[in-house]
N, C-alpha and C positions, 0 to 999 in steps of 0.2 A: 667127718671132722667137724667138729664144732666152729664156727663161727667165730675169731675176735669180738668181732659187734655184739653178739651175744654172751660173753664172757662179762661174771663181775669186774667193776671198774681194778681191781687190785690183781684180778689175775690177767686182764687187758694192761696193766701195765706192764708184769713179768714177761708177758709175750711179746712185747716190741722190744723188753730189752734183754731178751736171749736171741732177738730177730738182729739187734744191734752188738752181739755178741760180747755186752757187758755183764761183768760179774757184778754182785750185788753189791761190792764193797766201789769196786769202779765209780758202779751209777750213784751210789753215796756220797762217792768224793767230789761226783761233776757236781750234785746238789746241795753239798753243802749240811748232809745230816750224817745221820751213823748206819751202819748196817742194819741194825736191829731195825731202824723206823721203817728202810726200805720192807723188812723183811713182814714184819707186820703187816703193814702197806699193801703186797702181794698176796698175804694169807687171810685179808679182809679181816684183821683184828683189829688192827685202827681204819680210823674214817677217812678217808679221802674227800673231804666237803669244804675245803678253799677253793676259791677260783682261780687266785696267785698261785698256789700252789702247782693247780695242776699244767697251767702256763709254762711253770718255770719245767716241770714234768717233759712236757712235750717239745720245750727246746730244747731238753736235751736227748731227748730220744729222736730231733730233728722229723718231727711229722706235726699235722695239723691237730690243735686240741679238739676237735670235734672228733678225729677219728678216734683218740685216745679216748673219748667218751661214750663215743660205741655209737655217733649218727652220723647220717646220709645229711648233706647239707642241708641245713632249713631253709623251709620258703620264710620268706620274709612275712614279718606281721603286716598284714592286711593286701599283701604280694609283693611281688617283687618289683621293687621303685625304678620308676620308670617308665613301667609298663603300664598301659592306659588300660583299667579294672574294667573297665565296658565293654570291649571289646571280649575279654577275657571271659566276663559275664556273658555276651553272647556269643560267642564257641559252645561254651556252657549248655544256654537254652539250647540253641541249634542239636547238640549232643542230647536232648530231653527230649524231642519229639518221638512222639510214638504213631505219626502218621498213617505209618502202613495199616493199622488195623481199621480206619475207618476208608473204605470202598470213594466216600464223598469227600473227602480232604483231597484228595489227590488233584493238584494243579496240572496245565498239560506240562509234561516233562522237556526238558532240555533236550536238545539233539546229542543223542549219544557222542559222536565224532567232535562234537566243539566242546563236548563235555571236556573227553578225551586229552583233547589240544589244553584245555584253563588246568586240569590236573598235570600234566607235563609239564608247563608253566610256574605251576607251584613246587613241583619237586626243584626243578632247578631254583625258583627263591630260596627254596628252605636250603639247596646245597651252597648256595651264593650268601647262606648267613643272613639274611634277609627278614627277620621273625617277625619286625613291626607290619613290613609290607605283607606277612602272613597275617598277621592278626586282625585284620581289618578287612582280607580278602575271603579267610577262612569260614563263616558263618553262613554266606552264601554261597560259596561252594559247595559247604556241607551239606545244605539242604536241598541244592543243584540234584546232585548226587543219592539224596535218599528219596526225592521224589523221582527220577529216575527209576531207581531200583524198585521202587513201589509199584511203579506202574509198568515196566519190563519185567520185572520177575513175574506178574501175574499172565503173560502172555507166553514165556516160557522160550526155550531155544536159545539159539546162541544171541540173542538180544538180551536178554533174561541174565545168561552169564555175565556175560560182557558188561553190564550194569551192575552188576554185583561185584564185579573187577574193580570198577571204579570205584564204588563204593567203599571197598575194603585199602583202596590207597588213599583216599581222601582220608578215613579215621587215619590211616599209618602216620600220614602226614601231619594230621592234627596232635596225635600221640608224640613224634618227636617234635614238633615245634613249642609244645606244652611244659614235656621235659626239660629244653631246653630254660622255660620259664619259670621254672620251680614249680609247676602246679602238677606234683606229681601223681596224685590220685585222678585226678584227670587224666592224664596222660597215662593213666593204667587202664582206666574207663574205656577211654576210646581204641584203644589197642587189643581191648578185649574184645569190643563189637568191633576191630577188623580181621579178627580170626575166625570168628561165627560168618559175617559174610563170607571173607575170603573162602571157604569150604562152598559155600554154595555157590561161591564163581568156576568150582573144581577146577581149581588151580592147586595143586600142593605147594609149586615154588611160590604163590604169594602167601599160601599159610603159613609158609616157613618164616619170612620176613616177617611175616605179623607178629608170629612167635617173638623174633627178634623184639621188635618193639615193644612186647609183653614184657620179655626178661627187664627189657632197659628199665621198663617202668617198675617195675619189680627191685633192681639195684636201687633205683632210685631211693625206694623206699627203706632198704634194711633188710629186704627179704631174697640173700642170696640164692640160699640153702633151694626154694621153689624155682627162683632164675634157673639156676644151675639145672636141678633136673628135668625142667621144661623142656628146655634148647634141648641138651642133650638128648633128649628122647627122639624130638623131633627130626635134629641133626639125625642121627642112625636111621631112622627113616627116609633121609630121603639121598643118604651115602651113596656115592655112583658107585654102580655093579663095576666088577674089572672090564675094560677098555671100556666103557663110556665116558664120553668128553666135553659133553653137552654144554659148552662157557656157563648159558646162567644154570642151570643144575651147581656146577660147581662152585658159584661165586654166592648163591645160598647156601649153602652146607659148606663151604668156608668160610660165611658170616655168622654162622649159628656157632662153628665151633670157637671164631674169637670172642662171642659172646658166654659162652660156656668159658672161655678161658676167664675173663675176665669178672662174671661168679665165681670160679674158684678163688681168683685173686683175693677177692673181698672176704673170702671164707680161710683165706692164709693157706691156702692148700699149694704150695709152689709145686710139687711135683706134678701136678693133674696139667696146672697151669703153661709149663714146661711141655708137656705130651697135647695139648690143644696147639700151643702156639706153633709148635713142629708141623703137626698134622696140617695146619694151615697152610703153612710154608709152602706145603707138598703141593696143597692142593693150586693153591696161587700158582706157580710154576707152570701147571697145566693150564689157570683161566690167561698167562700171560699179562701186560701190561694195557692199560688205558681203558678198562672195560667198568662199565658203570649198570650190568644188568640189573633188573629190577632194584636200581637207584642203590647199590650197594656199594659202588666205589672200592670193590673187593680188588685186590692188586698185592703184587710183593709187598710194592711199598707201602699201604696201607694194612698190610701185614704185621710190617715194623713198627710202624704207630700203634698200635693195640698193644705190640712185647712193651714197646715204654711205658701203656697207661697202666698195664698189668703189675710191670715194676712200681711205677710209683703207688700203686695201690697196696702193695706189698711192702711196702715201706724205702723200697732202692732206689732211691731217686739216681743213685750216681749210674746206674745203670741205663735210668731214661738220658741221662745228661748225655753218658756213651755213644747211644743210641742216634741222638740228634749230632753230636760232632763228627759222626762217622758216615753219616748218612747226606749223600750231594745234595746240592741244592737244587741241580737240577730235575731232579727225582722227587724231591718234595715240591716243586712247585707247577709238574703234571698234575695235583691234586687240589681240588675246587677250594673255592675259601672257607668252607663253614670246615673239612678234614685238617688243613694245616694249621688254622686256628688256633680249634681243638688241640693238636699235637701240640704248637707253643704254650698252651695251657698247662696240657699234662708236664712237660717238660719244663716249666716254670715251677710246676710244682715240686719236681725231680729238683732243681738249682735250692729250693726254699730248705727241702728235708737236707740237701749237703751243706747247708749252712750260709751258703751265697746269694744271701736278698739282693743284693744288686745287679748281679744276671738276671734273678727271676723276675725282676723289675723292667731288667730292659727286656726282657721276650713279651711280658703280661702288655706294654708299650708296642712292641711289634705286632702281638696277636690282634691291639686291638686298631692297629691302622689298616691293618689285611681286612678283619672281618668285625668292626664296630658292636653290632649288635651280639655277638660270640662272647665280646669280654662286659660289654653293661648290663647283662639282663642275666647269664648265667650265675649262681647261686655261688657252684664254684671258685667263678672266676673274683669274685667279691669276699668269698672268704681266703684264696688268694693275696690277694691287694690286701686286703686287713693284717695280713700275718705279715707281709712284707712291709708294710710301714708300722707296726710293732717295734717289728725287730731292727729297724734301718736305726743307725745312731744320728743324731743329731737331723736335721734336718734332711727329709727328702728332696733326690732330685728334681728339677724342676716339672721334668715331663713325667713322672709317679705321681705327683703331686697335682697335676694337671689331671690325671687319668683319673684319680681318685673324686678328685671334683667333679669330674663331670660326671661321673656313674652315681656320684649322690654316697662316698664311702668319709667317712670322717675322721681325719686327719690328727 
């Protein structure tokens, strides 16, 4: 199946509004034209090249004009405000050394074990939402870790691996902390070199993960269709045999398949997306509750946040909305702050597509007193807050208003 994102602007429009199950005279009458314009419109006979226009387009087809446009949120011109470019810049370098080839660069390496401890360390920053205190940690970690691997891989053995472990969770880690800051080429970069190491840690379940972090970086960009078949491959690969119950075997290859699910989303494939999110259900069930192997936070509930992101990706918000009123509270807040964040995000987005900026207002307010950094620096969460103070009439509340301010969104 082709691709939305990929679809001319005029047949991207037909598609979200047979997804919103309006007829062409309907969507006519919300906008204010005639049939015929719409119908042009769809068949790429007229132009679609106002900006007003396509505004007025997407609210009523209730989704963001960026997706009616066929992109992955933009990184902001010259990054994403807020975030201090130096730092950023050096991840960057750090990511550019090619140390291992010279024998004489090699500094003596870090003690494998306290390595071990500062990358565990940063996994829970990155789960606790924490991306400034990455950004500024991450460049010498990175390098921690490739001099390591430089100089343990060439001695071989389970030092050798185990160095190449790290190695390939330090990129993961750089790759989603990246994502999160809109630098998603990066954030594809480094997720690439932690599948090339990950293999020579012969690890499959952290190749898996890596994968994961490939596809995300891959979504990020526009590029389902490769998401999609990646995971999935991989996901069937490392499928448990019948009775095997292995937690993290399971909580990988139920991470691969919400990631598969959620390519399909972006590819408008509901049915695929349907048969992933089951399949996970299943597998969740088996890994049980509160398990975080290989930093996956794979869980039922964690399950259910993905069916919402998948929804609002798909254009349902009322479904995410669903999703969040049905689901305790106590259950969503066994889950760290960067997962429930996230979830108030998507689900703000879910309130925005139903037409309710003022819910989506108060969760974008919630998500960002939980986990600060989740709602100032995410690209999403900024286009977001833009759409909802669009569309608020008259003045915004005071604490939107507030939020807007401070993430640097203008009013």
């Amino acid at each position: 199946m082709t691709s939305p994102h990929e679809l001319p602007i005029g047949r991207r429009v037909a598609y979200w509004r047979m997804r919103r199950r309006m007829s062409q005279q309907v969507f006519a009458d919300r906008l204010g034209k005639s049939k015929s314009w719409v119908d042009k419109i769809e068949r790429g006979v007229r132009r679609l090249d106002k900006f007003s226009v396509l505004h007025e387009i997407a609210d009523v087809l209730q989704i963001d004009v960026q997706l009616l446009l066929g992109r992955a949120p933009a990184r902001q011109p010259g990054g994403t405000p807020g975030v201090n470019q130096g730092e950023v810049d050096a991840i960057r370098s750090a990511l550019e050394r090619y140390d291992s080839v010279s024998v004489a660069a090699w500094p003596k390496p870090a003690d494998l074990n306290e390595l071990g401890k500062a990358i565990s360390h940063a996994w829970l920053t990155f789960q606790y939402a924490r991306y400034t205190v990455l950004t500024r940690a991450l460049p010498k970690l990175i390098r921690d870790a490739q001099t390591a691997d430089s100089v343990y891989v060439a001695a071989g053995g389970e030092a050798g691996q185990y160095a190449a472990h790290l190695l390939g969770q330090v990129y993961q880690i750089t790759s989603s902390t990246l994502r999160k800051l809109g630098e998603y080429e990066l954030a594809w970069l480094a997720a690439d070199r932690s599948v090339t190491v990950s293999q020579r840690a012969n690890d499959p379940l952290l190749t898996g993960i890596a994968t994961v972090r490939v596809a995300d970086a891959m979504l990020a960009l526009g590029r389902a269709r490769p998401a999609f078949e990646v995971t999935l491959t991989v996901a069937n690969q490392l499928a448990p045999a019948n009775g095997q119950a292995e937690p993290a075997r399971l909580s990988v290859h139920g991470t691969l398949l919400l990631q598969g699910a959620m390519a399909a989303a972006q590819m408008g494939d509901t049915p695929t997306v349907h048969d992933l999110i089951t399949e996970a259900q299943k597998t969740a069930k088996r890994v049980g509750r509160d398990q975080n192997h290989y930093w996956t936070s794979f869980s039922p509930t964690n399950v259910l946040l993905h069916k919402a992101a998948a929804a609002v990706e798909l254009g349902d918000g009322q479904q995410a909305v669903d999703i969040h009123r049905r689901l305790p509270e106590a259950e969503l807040n066994t889950l760290l702050p960067e997962r429930r964040a996230h979830f108030l995000l998507d689900v703000a987005r879910g309130y925005a597509q139903t037409g309710d900026v003022r819910r989506a207002g108060e969760l974008l307010v919630h998500a960002a007193r939980l986990a600060p950094d989740e709602i100032r620096y995410r690209p999403t969460a900024r286009a977001v807050i833009t759409n909802v103070l669009r569309r608020t009439r008259g003045t915004p509340p005071p604490p939107i208003a507030q939020l807007a301010e401070h993430i640097g969104v203008d009013m």
